[in-house]
Legacy VTK file of the C-alpha trace (Angstrom):
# vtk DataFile Version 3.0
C-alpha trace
ASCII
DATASET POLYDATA
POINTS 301 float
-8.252 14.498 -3.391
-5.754 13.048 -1.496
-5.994 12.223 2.355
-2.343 12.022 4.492
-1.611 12.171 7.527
1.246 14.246 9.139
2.866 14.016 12.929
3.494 17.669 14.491
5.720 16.681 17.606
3.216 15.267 20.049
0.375 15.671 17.497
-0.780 13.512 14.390
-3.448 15.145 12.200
-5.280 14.342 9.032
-4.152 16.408 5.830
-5.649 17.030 2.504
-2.479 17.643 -0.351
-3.326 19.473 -3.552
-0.537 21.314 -5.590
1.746 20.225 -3.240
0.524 21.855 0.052
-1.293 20.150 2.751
-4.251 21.533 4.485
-4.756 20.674 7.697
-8.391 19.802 9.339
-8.494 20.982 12.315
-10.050 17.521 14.601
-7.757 15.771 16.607
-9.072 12.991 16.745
-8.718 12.115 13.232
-5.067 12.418 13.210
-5.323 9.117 14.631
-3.983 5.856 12.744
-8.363 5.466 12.614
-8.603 8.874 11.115
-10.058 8.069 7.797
-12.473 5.741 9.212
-13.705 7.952 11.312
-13.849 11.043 8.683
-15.771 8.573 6.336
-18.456 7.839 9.456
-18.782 11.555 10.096
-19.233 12.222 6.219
-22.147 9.568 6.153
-23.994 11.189 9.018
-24.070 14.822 6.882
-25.216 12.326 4.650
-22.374 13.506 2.200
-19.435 11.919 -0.117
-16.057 12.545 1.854
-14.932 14.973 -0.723
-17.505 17.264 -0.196
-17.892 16.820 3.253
-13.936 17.157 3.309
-14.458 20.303 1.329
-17.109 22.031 3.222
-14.389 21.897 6.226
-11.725 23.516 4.642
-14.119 26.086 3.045
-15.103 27.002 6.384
-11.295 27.058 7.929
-10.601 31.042 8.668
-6.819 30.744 9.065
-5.845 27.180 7.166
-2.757 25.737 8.153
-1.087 24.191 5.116
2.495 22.627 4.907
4.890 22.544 1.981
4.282 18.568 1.152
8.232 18.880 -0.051
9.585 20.042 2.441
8.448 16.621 4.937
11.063 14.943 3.026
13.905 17.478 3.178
15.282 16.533 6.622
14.665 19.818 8.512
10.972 20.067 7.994
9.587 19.636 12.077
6.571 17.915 10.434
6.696 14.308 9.536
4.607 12.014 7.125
3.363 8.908 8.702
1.559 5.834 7.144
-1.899 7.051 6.171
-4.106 4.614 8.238
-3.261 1.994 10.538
-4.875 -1.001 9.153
-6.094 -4.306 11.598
-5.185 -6.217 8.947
-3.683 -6.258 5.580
-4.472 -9.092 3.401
-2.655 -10.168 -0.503
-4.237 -11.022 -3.434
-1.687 -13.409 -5.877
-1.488 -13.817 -9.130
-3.702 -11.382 -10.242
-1.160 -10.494 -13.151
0.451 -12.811 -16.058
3.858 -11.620 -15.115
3.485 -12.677 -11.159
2.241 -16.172 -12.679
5.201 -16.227 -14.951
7.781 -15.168 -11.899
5.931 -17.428 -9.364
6.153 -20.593 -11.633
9.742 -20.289 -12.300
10.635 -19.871 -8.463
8.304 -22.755 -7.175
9.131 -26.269 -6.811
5.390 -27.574 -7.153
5.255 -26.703 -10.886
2.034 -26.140 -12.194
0.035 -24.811 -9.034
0.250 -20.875 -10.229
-0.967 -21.401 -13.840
-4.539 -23.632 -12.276
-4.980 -20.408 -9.415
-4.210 -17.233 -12.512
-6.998 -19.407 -14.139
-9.244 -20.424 -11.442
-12.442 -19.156 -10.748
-11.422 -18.680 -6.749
-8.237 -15.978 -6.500
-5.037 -16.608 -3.866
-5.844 -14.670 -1.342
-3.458 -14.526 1.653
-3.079 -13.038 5.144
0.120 -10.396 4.860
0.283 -8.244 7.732
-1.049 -6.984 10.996
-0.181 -2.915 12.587
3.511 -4.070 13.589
4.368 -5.485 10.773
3.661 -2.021 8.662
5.786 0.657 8.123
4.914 4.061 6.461
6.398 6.309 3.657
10.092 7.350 4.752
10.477 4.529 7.222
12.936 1.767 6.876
11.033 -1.766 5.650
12.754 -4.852 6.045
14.078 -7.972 4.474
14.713 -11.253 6.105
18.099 -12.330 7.048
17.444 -16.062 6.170
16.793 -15.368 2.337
18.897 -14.753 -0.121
16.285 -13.731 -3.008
14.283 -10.885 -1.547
12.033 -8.827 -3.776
9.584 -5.721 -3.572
6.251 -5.874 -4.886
4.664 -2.709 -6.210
0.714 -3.071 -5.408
-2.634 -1.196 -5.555
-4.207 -1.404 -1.921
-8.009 -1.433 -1.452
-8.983 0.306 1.765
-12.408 -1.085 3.050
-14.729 1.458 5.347
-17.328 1.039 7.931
-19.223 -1.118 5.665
-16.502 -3.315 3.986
-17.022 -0.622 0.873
-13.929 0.184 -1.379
-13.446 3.565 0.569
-10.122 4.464 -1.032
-7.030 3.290 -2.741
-3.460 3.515 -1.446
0.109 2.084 -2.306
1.609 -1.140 -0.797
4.992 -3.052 -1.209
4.531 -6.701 0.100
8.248 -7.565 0.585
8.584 -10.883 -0.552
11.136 -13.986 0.075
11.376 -15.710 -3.332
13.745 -18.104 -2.184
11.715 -19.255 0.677
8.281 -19.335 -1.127
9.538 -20.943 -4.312
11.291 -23.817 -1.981
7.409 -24.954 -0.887
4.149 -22.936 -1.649
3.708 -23.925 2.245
6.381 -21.598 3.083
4.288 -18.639 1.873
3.390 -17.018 5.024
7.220 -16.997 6.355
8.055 -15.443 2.568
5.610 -12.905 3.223
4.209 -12.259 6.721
7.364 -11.058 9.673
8.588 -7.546 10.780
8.510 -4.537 8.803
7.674 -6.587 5.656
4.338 -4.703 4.579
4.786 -0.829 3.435
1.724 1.509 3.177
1.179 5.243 1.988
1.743 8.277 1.278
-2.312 8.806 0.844
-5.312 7.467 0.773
-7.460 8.849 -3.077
-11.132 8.480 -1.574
-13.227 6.225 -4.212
-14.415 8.619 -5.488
-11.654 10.586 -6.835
-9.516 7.619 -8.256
-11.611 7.416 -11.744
-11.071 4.123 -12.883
-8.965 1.894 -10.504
-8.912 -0.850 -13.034
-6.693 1.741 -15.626
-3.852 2.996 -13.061
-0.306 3.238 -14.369
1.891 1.975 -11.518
5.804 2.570 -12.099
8.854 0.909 -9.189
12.356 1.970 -9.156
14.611 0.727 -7.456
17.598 2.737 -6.655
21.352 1.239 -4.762
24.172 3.536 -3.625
21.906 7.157 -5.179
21.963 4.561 -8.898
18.694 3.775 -10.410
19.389 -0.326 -10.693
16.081 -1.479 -11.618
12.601 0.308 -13.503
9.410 -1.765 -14.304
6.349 -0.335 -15.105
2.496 -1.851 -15.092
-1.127 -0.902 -15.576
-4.010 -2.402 -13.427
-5.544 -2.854 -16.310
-3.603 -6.129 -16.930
-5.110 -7.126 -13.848
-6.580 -10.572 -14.241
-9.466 -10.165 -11.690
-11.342 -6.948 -10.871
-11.627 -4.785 -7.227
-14.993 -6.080 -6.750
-14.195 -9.862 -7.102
-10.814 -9.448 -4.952
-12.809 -7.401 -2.409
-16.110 -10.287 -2.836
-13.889 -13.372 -2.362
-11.933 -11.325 0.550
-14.702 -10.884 2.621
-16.562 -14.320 2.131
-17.435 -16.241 4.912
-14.822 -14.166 6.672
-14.878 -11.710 9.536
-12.952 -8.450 8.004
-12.667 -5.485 10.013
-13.337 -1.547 8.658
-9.753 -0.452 7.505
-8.300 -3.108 6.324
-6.195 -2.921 3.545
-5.948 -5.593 0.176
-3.512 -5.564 -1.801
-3.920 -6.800 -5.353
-1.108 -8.427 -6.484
1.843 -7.368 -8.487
2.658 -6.776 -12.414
6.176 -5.554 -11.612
9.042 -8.474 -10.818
12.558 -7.763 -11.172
14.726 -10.051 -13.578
15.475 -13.393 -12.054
19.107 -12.727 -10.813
18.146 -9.587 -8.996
17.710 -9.671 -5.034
17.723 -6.647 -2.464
19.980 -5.713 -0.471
20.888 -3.404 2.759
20.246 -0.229 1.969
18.117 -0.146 -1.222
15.909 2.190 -1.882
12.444 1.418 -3.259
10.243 4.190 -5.312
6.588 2.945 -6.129
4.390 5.373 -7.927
1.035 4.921 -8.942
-1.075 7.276 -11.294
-2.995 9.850 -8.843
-1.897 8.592 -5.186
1.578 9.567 -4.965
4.846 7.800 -4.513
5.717 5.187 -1.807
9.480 5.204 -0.702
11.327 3.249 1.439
14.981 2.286 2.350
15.496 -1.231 2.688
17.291 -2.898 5.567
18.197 -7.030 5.983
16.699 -7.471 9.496
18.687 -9.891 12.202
18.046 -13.015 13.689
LINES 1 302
301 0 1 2 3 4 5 6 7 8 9 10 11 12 13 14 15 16 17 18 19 20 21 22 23 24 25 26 27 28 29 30 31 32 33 34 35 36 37 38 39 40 41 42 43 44 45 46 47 48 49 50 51 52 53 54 55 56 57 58 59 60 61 62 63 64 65 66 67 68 69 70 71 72 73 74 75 76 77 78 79 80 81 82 83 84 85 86 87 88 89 90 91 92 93 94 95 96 97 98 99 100 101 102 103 104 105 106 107 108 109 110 111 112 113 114 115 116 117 118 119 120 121 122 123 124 125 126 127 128 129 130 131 132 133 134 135 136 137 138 139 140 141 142 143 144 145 146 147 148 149 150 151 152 153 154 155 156 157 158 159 160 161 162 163 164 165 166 167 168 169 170 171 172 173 174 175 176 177 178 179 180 181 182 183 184 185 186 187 188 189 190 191 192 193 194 195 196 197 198 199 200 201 202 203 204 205 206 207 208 209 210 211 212 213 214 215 216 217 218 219 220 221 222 223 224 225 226 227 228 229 230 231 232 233 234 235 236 237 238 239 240 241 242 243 244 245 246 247 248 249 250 251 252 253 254 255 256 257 258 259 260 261 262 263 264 265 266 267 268 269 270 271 272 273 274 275 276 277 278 279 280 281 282 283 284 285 286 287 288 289 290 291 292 293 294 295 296 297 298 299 300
């Protein structure tokens, strides 16, 4: 099952896509950038799993309203696909994955200092973005003007619920400055944390219907002028550390509210030379959530 959420003109509602056709549910209220917090609390006072309880509500819809999930991306389509929850606060995991050790040691100045965290016992975990530095599927993400060595970086997200559980999975793209972060590990939050820099969607898989989250195949592609320029392709299951540690070190002696989103790290880098540029556009698809697009734009001073 996958959970979206769709804008009708004035209206934002919560979806459920199958076969490519979204169902609407028919409360309001959880067409709000909340909405799959709040569909989690209602499912745990039936005392059910949100499938089912997500189930039983279409079940007992008379007349369904269901949208062609296609045709949201056509251009004439009045319904729009926004970014699937509106997280307080998203938060990185690094070097979760040999290749992100091998890219981060080559770009850093402080040599060394990625191959003692991959091995560690404590994982880099980072602050990455608050609600106006997101962007959803569709929208235009951004790379900073002052680098010259941007990259995108193709990442399983962790939604938390009400409790700090693993609710549901998503896709993220933590746009990263190489140039700035590999000049002094110090510089990390102005690599990764500034407008439009943190890309989340197209749906939230509740926990429950990922399977295994630790044996995803995640593809990016990478496309300039309509030509495919770049393809790299990972499985979490060359994730160093698992969901549950991430998740366990995130919330330690921390104050983490219900929605946030972690991301956990990249296995995808492009080649060394490779930077991008106004106008990209960036595909990320991962094995039963969807695909994550977004055209790329150098923001201003």
């Amino acid at each position: 099952m996958k959970i979206v959420r769709v804008k009708l003109g004035p209206e934002q509602r919560l979806g459920v896509l199958e076969n490519h056709k979204v169902t609407l549910l028919p409360d309001r209220k959880l067409g709000s950038g909340k909405g799959f917090l709040l569909l989690i609390r209602q499912a745990q006072k039936k005392q059910m799993s949100p499938v089912t309880y997500v189930k039983q509500i279409i079940d007992r819809l008379k007349n369904p309203k269901t949208i062609n999930y296609d045709d949201m991306f056509s251009g004439r389509s009045k319904y729009r696909l926004l970014i699937p929850i509106i997280p307080p606060e998203v938060w990185g995991a690094g070097v979760t994955y040999y290749r992100s050790k091998q890219a981060r040691e080559y770009e850093t100045s402080a040599k060394g200092i990625y191959d003692m965290v991959y091995n560690a016992e404590r994982p880099e975990i980072f602050f990455k973005a608050t609600p106006s530095r997101c962007v959803g599927p569709e929208e235009i993400a951004y790379i900073r003007g002052d680098s010259n060595w941007s990259v995108p970086e193709p990442e399983l997200g962790i939604v938390l619920g009400p409790g700090l559980e693993v609710a549901g999975f998503t896709i993220g793209n933590d746009l990263s400055a190489r140039d700035i972060e590999g000049e002094n590990p110090l510089y990390l939050p102005q690599a990764k944390i500034y407008r439009g820099s943190c890309s989340i969607g197209p749906a939230i898989v509740p926990a429950e219907s990922i399977g295994d989250p630790n044996n995803l195949q995640i593809e990016m592609r990478i496309y300039r002028e309509k030509n495919l320029i770049f393809k790299g392709s990972t499985n979490t299951s060359n994730m160093k550390r698992g969901i549950d540690e991430l998740v366990g070190f995130l919330k330690n002696y921390n104050i983490i509210p219900p929605g946030t989103v972690l991301l956990t790290g990249t296995g995808i880098v492009p080649p060394d030379d490779f930077s991008l540029r106004d106008n990209d556009t960036v595909e990320i698809e991962i094995e039963k959530i969807g695909v994550l697009r977004n055209v790329i734009k150098v923001l201003k001073s």
